[in-house]
C-alpha positions as protocol buffer text, in pm:
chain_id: "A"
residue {
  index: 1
  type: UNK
  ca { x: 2266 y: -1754 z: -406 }
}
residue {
  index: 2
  type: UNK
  ca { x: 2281 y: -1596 z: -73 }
}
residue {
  index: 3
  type: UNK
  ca { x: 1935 y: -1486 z: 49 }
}
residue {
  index: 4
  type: UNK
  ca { x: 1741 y: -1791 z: -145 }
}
residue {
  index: 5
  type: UNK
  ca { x: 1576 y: -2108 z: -100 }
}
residue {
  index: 6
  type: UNK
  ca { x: 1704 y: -2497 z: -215 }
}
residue {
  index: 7
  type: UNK
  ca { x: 1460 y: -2379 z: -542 }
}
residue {
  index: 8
  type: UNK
  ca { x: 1465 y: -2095 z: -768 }
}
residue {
  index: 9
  type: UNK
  ca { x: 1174 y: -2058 z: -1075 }
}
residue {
  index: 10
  type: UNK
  ca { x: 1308 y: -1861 z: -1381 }
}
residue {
  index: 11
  type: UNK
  ca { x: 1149 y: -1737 z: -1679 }
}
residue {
  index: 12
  type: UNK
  ca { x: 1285 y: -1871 z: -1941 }
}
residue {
  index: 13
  type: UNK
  ca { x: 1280 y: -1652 z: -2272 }
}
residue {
  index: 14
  type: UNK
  ca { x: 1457 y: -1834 z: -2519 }
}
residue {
  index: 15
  type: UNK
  ca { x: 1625 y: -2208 z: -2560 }
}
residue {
  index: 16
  type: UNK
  ca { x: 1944 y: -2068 z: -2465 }
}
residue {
  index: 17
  type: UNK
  ca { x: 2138 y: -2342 z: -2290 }
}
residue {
  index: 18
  type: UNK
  ca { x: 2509 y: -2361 z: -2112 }
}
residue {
  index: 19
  type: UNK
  ca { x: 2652 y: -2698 z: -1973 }
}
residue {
  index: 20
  type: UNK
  ca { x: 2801 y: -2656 z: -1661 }
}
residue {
  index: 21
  type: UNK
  ca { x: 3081 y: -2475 z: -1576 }
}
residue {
  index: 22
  type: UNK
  ca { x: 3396 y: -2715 z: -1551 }
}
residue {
  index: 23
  type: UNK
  ca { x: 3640 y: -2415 z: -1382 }
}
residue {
  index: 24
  type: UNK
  ca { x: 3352 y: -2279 z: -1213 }
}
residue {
  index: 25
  type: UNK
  ca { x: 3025 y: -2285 z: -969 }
}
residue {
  index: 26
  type: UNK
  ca { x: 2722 y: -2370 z: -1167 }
}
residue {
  index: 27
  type: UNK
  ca { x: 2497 y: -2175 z: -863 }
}
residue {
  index: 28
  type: UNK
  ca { x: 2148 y: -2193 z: -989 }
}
residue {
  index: 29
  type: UNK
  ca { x: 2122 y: -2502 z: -1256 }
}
residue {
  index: 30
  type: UNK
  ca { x: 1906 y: -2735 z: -1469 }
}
residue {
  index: 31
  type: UNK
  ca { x: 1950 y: -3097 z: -1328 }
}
residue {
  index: 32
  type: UNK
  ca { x: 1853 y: -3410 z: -1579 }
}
residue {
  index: 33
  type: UNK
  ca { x: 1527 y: -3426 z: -1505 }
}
residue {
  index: 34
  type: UNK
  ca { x: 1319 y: -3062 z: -1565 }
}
residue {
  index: 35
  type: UNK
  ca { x: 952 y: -3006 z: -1666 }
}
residue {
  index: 36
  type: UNK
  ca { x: 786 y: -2693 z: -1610 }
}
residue {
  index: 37
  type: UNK
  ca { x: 599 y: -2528 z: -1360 }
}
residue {
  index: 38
  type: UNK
  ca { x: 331 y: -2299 z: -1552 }
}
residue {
  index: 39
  type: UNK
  ca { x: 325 y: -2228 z: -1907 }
}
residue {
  index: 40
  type: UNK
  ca { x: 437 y: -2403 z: -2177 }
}
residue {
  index: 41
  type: UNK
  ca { x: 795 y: -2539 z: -2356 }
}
residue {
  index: 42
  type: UNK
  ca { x: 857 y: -2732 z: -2637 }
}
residue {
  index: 43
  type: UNK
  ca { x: 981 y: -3064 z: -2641 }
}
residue {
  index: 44
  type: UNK
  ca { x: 1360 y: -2963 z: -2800 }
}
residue {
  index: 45
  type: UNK
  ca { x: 1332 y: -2679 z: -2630 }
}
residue {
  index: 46
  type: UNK
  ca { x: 1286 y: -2883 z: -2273 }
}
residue {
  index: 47
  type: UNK
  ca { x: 1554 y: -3144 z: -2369 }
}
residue {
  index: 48
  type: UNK
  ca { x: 1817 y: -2829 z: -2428 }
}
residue {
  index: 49
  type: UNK
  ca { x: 1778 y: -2757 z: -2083 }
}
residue {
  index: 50
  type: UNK
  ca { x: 1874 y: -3062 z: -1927 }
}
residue {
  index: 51
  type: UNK
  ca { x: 2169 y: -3001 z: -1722 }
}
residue {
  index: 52
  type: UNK
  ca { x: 2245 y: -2670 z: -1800 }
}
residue {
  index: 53
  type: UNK
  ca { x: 2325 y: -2416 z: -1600 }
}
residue {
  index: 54
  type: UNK
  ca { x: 2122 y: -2091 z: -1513 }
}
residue {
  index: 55
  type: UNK
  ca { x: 2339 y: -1866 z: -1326 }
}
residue {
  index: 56
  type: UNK
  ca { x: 2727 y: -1930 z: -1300 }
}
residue {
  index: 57
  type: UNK
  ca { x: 3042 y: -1827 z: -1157 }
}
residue {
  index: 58
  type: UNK
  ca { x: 3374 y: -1840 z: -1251 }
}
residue {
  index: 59
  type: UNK
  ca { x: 3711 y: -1658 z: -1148 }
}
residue {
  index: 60
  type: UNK
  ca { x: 3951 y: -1535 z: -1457 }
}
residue {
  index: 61
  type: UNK
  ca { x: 4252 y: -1358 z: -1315 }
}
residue {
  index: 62
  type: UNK
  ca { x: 4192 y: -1150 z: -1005 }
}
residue {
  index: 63
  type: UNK
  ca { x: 3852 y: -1081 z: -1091 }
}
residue {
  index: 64
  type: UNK
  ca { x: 3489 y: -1325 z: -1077 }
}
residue {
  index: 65
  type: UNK
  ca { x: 3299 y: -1318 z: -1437 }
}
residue {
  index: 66
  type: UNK
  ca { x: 2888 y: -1359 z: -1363 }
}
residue {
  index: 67
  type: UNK
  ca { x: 2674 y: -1531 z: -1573 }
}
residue {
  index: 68
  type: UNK
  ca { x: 2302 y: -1474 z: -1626 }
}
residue {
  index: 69
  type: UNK
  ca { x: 2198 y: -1681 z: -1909 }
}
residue {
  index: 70
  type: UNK
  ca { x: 1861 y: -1485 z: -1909 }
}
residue {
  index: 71
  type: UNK
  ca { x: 1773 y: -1174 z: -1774 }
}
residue {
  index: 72
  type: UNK
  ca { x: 1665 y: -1146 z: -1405 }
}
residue {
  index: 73
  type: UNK
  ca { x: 1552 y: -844 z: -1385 }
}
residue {
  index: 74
  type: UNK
  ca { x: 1339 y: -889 z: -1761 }
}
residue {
  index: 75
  type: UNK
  ca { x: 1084 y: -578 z: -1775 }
}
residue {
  index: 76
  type: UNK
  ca { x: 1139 y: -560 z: -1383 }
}
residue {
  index: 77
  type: UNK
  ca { x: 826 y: -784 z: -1344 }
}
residue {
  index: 78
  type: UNK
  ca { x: 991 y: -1113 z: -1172 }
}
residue {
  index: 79
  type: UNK
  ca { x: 1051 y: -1000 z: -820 }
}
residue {
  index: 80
  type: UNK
  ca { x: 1263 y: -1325 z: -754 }
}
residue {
  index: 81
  type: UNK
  ca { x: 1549 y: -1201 z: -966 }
}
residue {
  index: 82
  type: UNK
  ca { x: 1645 y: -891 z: -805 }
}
residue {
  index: 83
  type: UNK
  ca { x: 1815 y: -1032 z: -533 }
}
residue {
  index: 84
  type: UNK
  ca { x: 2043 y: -1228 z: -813 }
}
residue {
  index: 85
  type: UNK
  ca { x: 2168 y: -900 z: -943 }
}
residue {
  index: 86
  type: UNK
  ca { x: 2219 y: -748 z: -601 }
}
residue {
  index: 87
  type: UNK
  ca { x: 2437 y: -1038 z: -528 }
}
residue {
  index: 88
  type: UNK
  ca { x: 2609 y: -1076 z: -814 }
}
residue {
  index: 89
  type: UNK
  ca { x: 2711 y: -673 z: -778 }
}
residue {
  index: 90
  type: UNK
  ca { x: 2770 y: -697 z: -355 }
}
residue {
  index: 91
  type: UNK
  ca { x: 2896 y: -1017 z: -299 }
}
């Protein structure tokens, strides 16, 4: 998360949900209590989210797996999630 603030706003394009990561760093995450910023969500969809992770870490072997549960870099529009990728490939 190097390079951002305490808060990050995603754009979430599905109800795709991930609890935390127990082996892991859950770096940008969901906590209980979620409502949204602009634009709508459903009420399941909402409750899904609930502590759930958005962008994880987690070290298998000698190597770090990345996890983007939705794309940062969707139709290159969200200028906020470039710097994700350029971390997750530099650091």
């Amino acid at each position: 998360a190097f390079g951002y603030d305490k808060n990050y706003f995603t754009l979430k394009l599905s109800g795709n949900a991930y609890s935390y990561l127990e082996k892991g760093h859950n770096v940008a995450y969901f906590k209980k209590n979620i409502s949204t910023v602009n634009g709508f969500a459903g009420s399941k969809a909402l409750e899904k989210q609930k502590e759930s992770f958005v962008f994880g870490t987690e070290y298998i072997g000698r190597g770090q797996v990345i996890y983007f549960v939705d794309n940062p870099l969707f139709r290159a529009f969200w200028e906020n999630g470039k710097l994700w990728v350029v971390n997750a490939v530099f650091f």
